[in-house]
C-alpha positions in Angstrom: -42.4 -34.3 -28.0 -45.7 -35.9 -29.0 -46.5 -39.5 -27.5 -49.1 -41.0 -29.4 -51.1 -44.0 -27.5 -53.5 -45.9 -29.7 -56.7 -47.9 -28.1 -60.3 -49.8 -28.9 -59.1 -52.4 -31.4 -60.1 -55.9 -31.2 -62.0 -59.1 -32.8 -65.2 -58.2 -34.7 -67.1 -59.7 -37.1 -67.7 -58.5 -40.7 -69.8 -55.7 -40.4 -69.5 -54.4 -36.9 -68.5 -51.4 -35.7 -65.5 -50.2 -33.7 -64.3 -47.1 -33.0 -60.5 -46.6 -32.2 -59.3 -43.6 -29.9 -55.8 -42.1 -30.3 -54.5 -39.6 -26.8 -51.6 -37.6 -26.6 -49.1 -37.6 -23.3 -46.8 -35.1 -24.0 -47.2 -31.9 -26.6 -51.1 -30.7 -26.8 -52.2 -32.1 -30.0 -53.6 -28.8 -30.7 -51.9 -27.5 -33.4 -51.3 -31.2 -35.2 -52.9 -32.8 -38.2 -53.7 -35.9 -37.2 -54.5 -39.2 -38.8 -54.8 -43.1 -39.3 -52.6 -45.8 -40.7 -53.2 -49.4 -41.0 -50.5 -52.0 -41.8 -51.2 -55.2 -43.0 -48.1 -58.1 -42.3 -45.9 -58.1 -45.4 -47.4 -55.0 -47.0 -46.5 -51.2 -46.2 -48.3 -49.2 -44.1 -51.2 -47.5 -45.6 -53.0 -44.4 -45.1 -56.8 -44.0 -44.0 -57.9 -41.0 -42.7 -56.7 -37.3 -41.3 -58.2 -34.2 -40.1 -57.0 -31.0 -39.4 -56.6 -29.2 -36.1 -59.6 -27.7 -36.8 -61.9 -30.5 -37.9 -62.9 -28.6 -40.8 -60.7 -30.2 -43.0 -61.0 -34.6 -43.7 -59.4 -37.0 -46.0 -60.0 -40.6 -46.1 -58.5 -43.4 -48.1 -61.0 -44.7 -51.1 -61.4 -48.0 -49.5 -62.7 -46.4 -46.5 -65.1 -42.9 -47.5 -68.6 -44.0 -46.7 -68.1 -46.4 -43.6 -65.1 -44.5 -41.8 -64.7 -41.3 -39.9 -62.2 -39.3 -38.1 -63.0 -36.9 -35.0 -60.9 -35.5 -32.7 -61.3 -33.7 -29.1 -58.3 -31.3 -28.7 -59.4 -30.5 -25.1 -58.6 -34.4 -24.2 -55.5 -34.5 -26.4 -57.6 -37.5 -28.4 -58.4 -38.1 -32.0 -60.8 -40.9 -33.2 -61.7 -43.4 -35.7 -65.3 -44.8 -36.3 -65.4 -47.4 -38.1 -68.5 -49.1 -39.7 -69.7 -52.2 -41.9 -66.0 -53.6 -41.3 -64.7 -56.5 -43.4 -62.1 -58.8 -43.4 -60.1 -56.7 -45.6 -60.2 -53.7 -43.1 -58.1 -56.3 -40.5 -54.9 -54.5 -39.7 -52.8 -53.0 -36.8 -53.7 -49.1 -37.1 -51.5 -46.3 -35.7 -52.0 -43.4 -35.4 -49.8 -40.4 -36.1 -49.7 -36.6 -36.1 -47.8 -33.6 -38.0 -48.3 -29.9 -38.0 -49.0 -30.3 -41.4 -52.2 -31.7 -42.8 -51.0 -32.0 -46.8 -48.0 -34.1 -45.5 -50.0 -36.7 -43.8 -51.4 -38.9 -46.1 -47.6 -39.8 -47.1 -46.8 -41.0 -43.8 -44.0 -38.6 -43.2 -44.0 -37.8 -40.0 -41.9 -38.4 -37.2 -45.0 -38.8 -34.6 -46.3 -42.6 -34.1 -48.2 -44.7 -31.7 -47.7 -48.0 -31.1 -50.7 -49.6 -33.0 -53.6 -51.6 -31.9 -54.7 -55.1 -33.6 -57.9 -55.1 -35.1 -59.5 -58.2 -36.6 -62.7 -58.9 -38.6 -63.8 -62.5 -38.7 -65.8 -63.3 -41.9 
């Protein structure tokens, strides 16, 4: 089983930087795709970013690609998101999630979820 625990979000102003850190307590994440979601109240969740178990391999969300990016450390079990030159718009709860596939990711299919964190830009 893979336990997915999300952390670093908070109240920013428009452009700050945050970065968000994902770890694992459970299944080494090393084999796992893993990427970001961020769900707005009232809308459905939306993808943002995945990498592979590699690294070599990133996708981001058009609304992101420029001021986002995703790292991971398999040796900790974590997986990151930088974010930079946040707005307003980027103020959503993110999760996390993983799958041993990295093509499958970006549709949110995946049974492997944290439990979000809440981050807010001020404008």
């Amino acid at each position: 089983q893979v336990w997915l625990s999300e952390s670093g979000g908070g109240l920013v102003q428009t452009g700050d930087s945050l970065q968000l850190s994902c770890v694992s307590s459970g299944r080494t994440l090393r084999n796992y795709a893993m990427g970001w979601f961020r769900q707005v109240p009232g809308k459905e969740r939306e993808f943002v970013a995945a990498i592979s178990w590699s690294s070599s391999n990133t996708y981001f969300a058009d609304s992101v690609k420029g001021r986002f990016t995703i790292s991971r450390n398999n040796a900790k079990n974590a997986v990151y998101l930088q974010m930079n030159t946040l707005t307003p718009e980027d103020t959503a709860v993110y999760y996390c999630a993983a799958d041993p596939f990295l093509e499958r990711l970006p549709s949110g299919v995946t049974d492997y979820w944290g439990q979000g964190t809440q981050v807010t830009v001020s404008s």
